[in-house]
C-alpha positions, 0 to 999 in steps of 0.5 A: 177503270177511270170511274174512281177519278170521279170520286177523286175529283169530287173529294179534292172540290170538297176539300177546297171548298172546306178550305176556302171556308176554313179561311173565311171563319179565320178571318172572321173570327180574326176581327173578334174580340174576346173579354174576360175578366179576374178579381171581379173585374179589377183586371179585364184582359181582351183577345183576338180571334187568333188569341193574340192579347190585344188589350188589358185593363186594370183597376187602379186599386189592383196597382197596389199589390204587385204580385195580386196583379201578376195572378190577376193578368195571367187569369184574365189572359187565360180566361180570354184566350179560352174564349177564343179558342172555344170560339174557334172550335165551335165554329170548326164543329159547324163547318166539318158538321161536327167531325173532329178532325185531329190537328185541325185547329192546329193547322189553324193556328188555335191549338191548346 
């Protein structure tokens, strides 16, 4: 009668252990930086971890065309918080052994 609160109590020691591997990869990857540049170089942005811009450097050359700037930004954010993100999904395949687990990443704060 009781032998399935076995079981029971094995899947809650798995999913604790999954979720205190879960805050260890965040914070991990939460110190990460990420580079990614556009205009071959003339704007690099770089992201965090979590995907938060922490820095973006731009060649004085690109100052000179406002709106080639704007694009150039915008490729480069993107670029680098893709980096990120696919940092933080490979590291989630790893853990879960590679089971996709829908709104895992989400729970995470590193959803699309």
């Amino acid at each position: 009668m009781f032998g399935s609160l076995g079981n029971l109590g094995a899947l809650m020691k798995q999913a604790k252990a999954l979720q205190d591997n879960l805050k260890r990869v965040q914070d991990e990857l939460a110190g990460k930086r990420f580079d990614a540049d556009a205009g071959a170089g003339m704007v690099v942005a770089t992201v965090d971890g979590k995907g938060e811009l922490v820095r973006v450097k731009i060649d004085p050359k690109a100052a000179g065309d406002v709106e080639l700037l704007e694009d150039l930004l915008v490729a480069a954010v993107t670029a680098a918080a893709r980096k990120a993100q696919d940092a933080m999904r490979g590291e989630m395949s790893q853990l879960t052994g590679g089971l996709n687990i829908p709104g895992l990443t989400d729970l995470l704060g590193q959803g699309t």
